[in-house]
The first five atom37 places (N, CA, C, CB, O) and aatype in JSON, in Angstrom:
{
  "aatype": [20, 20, 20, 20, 20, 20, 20, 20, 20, 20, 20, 20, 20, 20, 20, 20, 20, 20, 20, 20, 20, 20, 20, 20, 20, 20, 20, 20, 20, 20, 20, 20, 20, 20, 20, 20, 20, 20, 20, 20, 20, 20, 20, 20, 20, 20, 20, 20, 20, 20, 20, 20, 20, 20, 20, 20, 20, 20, 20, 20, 20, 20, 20, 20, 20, 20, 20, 20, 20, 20, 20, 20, 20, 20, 20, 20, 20, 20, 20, 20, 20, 20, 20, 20, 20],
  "atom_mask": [
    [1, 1, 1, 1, 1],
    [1, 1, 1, 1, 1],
    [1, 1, 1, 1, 1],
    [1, 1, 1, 1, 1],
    [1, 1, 1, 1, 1],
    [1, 1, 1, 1, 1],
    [1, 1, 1, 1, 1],
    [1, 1, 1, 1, 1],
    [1, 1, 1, 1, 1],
    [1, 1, 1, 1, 1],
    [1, 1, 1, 1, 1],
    [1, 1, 1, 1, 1],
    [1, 1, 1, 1, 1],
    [1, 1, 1, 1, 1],
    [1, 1, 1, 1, 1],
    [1, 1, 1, 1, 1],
    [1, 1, 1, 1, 1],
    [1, 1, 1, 1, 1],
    [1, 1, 1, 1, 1],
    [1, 1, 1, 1, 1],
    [1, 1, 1, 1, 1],
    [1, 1, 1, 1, 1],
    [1, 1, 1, 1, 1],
    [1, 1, 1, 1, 1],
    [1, 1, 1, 1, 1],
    [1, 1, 1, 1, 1],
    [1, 1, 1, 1, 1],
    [1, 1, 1, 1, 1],
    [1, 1, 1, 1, 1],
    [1, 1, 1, 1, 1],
    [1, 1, 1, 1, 1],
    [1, 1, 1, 1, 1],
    [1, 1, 1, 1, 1],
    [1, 1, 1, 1, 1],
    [1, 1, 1, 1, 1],
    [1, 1, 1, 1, 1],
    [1, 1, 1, 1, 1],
    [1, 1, 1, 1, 1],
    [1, 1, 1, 1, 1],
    [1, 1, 1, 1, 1],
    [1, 1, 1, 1, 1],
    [1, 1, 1, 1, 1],
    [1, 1, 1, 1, 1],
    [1, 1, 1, 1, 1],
    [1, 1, 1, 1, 1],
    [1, 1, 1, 1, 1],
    [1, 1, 1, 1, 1],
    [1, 1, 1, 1, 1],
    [1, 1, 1, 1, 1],
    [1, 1, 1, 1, 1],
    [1, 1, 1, 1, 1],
    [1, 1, 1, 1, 1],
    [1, 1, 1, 1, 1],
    [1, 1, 1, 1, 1],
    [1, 1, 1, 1, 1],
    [1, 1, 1, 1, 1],
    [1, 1, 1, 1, 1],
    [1, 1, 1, 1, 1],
    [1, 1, 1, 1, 1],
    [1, 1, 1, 1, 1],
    [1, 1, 1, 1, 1],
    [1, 1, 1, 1, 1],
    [1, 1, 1, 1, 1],
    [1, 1, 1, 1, 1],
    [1, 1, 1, 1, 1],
    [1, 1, 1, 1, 1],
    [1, 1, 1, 1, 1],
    [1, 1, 1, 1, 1],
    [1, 1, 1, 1, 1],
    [1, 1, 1, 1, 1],
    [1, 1, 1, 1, 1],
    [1, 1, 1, 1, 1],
    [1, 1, 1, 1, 1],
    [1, 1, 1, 1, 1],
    [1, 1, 1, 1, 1],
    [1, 1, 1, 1, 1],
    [1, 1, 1, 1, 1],
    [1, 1, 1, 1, 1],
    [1, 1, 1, 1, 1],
    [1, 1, 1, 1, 1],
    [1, 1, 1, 1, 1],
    [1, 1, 1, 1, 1],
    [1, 1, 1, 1, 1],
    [1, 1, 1, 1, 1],
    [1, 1, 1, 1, 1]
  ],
  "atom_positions": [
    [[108.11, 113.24, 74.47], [108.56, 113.4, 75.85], [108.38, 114.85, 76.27], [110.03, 112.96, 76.01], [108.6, 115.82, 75.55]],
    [[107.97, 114.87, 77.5], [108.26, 116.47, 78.46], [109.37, 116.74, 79.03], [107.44, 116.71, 79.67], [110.05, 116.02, 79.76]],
    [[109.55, 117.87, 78.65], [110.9, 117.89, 79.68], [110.37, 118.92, 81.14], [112.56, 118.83, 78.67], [109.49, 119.74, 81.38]],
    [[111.33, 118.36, 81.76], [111.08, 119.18, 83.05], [112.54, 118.94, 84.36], [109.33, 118.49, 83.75], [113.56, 118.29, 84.1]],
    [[112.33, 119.51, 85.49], [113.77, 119.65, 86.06], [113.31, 119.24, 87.86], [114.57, 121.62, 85.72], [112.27, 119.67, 88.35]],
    [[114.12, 118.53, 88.48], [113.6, 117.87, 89.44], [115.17, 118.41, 90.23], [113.06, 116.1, 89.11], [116.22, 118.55, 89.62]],
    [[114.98, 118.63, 91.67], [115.71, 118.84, 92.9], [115.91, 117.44, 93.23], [114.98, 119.7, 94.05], [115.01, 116.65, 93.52]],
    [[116.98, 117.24, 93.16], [117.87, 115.97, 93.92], [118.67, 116.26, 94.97], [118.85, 115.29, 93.04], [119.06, 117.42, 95.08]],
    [[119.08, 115.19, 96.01], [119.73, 115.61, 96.82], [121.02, 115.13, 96.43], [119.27, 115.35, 97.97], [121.1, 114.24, 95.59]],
    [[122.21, 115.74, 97.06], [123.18, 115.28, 96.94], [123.87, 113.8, 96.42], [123.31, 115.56, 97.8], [124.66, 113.56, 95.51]],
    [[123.05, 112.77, 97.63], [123.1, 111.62, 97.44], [122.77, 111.25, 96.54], [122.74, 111.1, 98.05], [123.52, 110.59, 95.82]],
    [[121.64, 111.48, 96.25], [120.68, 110.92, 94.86], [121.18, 110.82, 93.61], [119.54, 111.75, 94.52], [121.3, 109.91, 92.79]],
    [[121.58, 112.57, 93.68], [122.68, 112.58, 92.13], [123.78, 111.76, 92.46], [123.43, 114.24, 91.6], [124.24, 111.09, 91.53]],
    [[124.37, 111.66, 93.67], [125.76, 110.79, 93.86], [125.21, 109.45, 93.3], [126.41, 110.63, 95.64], [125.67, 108.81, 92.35]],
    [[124.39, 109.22, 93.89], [123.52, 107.4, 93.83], [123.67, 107.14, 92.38], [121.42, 107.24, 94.29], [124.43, 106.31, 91.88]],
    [[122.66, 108.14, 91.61], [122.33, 107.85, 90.34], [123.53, 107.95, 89.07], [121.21, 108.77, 90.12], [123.35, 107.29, 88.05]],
    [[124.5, 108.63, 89.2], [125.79, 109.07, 89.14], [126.1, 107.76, 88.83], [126.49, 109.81, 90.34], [125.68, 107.22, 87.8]],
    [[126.74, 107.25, 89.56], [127.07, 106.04, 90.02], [126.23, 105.14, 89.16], [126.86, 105.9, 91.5], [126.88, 104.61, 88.25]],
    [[125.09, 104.86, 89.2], [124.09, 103.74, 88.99], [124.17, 103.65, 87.11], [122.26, 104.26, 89.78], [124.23, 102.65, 86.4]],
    [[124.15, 104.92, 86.76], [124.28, 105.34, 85.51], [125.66, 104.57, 84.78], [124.34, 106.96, 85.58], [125.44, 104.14, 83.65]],
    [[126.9, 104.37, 85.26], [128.26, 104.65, 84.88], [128.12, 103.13, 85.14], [129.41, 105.81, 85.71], [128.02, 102.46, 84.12]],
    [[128.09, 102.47, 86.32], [127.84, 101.07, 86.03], [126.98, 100.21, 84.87], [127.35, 100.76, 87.06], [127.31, 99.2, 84.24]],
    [[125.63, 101.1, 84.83], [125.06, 100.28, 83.64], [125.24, 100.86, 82.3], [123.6, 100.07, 83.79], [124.56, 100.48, 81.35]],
    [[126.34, 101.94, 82.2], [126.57, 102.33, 80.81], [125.44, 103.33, 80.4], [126.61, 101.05, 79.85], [125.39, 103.8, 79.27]],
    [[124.78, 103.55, 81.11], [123.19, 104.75, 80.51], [123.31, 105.87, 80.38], [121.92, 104.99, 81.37], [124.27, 106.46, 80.89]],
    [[122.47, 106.44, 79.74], [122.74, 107.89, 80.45], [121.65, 108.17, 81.45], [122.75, 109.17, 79.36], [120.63, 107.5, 81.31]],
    [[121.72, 109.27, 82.69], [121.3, 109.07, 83.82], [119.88, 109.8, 83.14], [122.23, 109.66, 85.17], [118.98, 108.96, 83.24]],
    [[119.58, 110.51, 82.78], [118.35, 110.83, 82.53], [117.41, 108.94, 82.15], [118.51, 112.18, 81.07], [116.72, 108.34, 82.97]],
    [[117.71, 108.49, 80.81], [117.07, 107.16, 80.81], [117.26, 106.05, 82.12], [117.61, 106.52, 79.53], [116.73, 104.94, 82.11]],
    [[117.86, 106.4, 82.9], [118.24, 105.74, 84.12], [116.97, 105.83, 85.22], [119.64, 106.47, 84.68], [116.4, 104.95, 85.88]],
    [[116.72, 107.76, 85.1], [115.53, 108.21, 86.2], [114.23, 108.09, 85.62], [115.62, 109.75, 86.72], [113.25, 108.25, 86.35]],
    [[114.1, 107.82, 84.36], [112.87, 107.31, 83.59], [112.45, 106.02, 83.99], [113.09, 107.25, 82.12], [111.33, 105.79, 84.45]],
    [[113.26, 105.25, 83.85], [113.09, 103.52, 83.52], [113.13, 103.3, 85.79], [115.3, 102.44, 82.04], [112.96, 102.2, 86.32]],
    [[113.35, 104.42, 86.48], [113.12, 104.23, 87.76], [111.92, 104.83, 88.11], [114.13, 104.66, 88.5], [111.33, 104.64, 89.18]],
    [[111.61, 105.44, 87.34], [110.17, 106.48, 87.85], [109.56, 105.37, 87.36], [109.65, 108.27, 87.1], [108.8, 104.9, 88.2]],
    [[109.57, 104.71, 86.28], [108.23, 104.17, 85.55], [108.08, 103.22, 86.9], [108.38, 103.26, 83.7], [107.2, 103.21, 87.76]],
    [[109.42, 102.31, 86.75], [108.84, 101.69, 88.15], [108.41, 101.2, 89.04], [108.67, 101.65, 88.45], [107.98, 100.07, 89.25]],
    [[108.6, 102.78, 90.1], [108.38, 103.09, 90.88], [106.75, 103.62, 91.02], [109.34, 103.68, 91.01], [106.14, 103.49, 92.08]],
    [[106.3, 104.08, 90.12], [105.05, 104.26, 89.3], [104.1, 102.92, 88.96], [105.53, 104.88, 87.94], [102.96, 102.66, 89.33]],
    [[104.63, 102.51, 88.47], [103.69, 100.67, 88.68], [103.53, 100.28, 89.34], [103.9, 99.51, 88.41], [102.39, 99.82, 89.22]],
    [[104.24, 99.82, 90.93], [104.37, 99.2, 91.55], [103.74, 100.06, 92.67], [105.51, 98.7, 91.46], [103.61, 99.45, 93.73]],
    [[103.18, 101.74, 92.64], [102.24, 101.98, 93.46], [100.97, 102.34, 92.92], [102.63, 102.84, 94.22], [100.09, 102.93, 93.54]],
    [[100.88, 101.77, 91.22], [99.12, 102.06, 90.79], [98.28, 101.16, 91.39], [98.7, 101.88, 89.15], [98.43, 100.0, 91.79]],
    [[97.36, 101.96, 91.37], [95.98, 100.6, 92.03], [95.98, 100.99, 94.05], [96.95, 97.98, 91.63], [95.05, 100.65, 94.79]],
    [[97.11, 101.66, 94.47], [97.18, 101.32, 95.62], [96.34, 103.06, 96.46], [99.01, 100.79, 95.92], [96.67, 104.25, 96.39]],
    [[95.28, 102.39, 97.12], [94.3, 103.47, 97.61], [95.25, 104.1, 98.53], [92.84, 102.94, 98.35], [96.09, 103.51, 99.19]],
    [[95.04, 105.29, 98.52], [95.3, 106.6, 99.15], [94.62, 107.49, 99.23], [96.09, 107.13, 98.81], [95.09, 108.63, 99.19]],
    [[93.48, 107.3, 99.34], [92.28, 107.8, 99.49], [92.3, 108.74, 101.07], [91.21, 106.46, 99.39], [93.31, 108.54, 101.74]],
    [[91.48, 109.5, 101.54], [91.37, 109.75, 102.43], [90.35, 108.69, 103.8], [91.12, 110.91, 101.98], [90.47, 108.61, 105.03]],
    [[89.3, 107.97, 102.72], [88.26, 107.16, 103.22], [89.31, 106.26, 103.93], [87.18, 106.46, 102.08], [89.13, 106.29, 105.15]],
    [[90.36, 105.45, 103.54], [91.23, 104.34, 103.73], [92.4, 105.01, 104.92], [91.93, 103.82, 102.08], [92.93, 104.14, 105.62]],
    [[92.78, 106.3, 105.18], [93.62, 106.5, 105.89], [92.83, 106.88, 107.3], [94.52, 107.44, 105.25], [93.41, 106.65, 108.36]],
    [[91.33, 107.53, 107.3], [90.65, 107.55, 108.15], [90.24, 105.81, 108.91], [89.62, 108.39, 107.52], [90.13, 105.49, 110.1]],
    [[90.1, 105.1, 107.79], [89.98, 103.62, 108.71], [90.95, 102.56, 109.42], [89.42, 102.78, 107.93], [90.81, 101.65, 110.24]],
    [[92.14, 103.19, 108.59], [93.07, 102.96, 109.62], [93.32, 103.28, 110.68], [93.79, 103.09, 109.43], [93.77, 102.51, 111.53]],
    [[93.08, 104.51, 110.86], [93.28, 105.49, 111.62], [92.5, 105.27, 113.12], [92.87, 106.69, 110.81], [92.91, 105.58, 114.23]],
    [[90.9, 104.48, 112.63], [90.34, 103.7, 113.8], [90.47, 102.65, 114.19], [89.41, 103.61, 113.85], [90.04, 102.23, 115.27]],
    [[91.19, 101.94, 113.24], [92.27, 100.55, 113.62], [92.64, 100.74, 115.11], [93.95, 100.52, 112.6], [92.2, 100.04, 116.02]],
    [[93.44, 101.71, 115.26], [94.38, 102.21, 116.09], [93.56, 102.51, 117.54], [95.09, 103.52, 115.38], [93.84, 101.84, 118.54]],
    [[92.79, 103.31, 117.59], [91.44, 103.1, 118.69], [92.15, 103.58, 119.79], [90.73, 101.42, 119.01], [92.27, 102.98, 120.85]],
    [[92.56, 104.57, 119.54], [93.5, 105.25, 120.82], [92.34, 105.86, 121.93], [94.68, 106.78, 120.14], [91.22, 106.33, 121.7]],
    [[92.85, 105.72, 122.83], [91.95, 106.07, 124.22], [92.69, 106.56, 124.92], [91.29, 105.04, 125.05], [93.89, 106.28, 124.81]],
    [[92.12, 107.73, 126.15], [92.54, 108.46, 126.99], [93.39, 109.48, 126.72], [92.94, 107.84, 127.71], [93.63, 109.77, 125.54]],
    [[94.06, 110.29, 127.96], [94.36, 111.64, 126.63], [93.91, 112.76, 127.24], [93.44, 111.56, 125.0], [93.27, 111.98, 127.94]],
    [[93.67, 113.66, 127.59], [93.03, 115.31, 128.19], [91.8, 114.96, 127.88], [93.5, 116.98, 127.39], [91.33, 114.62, 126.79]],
    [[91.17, 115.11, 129.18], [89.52, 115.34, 128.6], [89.39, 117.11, 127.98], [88.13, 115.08, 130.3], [88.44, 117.37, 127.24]],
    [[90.16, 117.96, 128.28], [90.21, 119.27, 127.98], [90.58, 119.53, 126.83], [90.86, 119.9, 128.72], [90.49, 120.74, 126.62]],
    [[91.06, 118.83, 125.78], [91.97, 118.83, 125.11], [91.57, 119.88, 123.96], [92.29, 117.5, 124.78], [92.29, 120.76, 123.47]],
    [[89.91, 119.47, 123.61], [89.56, 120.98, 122.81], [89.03, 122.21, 123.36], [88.6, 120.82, 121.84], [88.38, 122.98, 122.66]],
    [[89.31, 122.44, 124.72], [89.63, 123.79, 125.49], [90.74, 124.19, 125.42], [89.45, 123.84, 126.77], [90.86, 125.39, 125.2]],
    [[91.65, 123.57, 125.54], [93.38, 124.45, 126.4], [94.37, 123.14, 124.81], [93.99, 123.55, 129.57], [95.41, 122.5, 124.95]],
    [[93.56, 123.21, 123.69], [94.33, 122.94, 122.29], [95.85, 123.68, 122.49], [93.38, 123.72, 120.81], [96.92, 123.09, 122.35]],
    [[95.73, 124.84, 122.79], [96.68, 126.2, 122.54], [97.82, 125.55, 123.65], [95.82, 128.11, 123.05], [99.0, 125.72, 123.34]],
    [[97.55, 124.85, 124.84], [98.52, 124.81, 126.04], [99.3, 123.64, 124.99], [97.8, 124.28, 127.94], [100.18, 123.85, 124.16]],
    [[98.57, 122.26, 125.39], [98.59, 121.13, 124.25], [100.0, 121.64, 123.45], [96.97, 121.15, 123.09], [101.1, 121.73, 124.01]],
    [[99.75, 121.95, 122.09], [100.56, 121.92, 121.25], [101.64, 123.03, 121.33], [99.89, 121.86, 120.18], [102.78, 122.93, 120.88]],
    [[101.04, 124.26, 122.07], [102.84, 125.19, 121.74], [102.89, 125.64, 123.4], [102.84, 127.22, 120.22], [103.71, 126.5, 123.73]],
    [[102.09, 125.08, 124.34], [102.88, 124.92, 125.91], [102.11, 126.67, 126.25], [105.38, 124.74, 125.89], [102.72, 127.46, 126.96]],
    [[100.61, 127.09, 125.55], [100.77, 128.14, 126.69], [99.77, 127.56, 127.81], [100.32, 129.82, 126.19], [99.38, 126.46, 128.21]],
    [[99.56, 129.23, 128.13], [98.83, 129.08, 129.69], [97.59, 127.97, 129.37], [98.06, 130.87, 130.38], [96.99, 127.94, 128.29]],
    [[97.28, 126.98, 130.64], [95.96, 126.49, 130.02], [94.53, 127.38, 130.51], [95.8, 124.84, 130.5], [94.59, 128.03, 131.56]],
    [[93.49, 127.38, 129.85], [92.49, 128.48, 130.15], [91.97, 127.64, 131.5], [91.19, 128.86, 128.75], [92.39, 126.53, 131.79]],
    [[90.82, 128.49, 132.4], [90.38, 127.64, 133.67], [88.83, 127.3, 133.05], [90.41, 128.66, 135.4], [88.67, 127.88, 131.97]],
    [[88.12, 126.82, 133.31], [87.14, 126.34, 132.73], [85.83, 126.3, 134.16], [87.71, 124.83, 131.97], [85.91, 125.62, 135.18]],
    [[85.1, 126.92, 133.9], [84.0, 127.74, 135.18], [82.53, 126.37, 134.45], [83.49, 130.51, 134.74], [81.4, 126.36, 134.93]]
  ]
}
């Protein structure tokens, strides 16, 4: 085994706390036997970039600023928009 040290939130340790004391474990073999899993049950599953891009045209969004890659800067943090000659 590796050891290593993971940030939990409050809850989590509360959760697991808990989850541990009910099934008698100790919580470390508790977050093992949940990672594993949690770990199986997302192998095999694409996350690819190819697969989030084709979703992504699923969606087929239309309309929108025709300017939008001129005045990007107004768009996202509200400044001036440029005038366009």
């Amino acid at each position: 085994m590796v050891r290593t040290q993971v940030y939990l939130t409050e809850e989590q340790h509360k959760t697991l706390t808990h989850l541990a004391k009910v099934r008698n474990q100790p919580m470390a073999e508790l977050v093992r036997e949940l990672l594993a899993k949690g770990l199986h049950e997302n192998v095999g599953k694409d996350i690819s970039g190819k697969t989030a891009m084709k979703n992504l045209f699923k969606i087929r969004a239309t309309g929108g600023p025709t300017d939008l890659s001129t005045n990007l800067d107004h768009y996202l943090y509200g400044g001036p928009k440029k005038q366009v000659i």
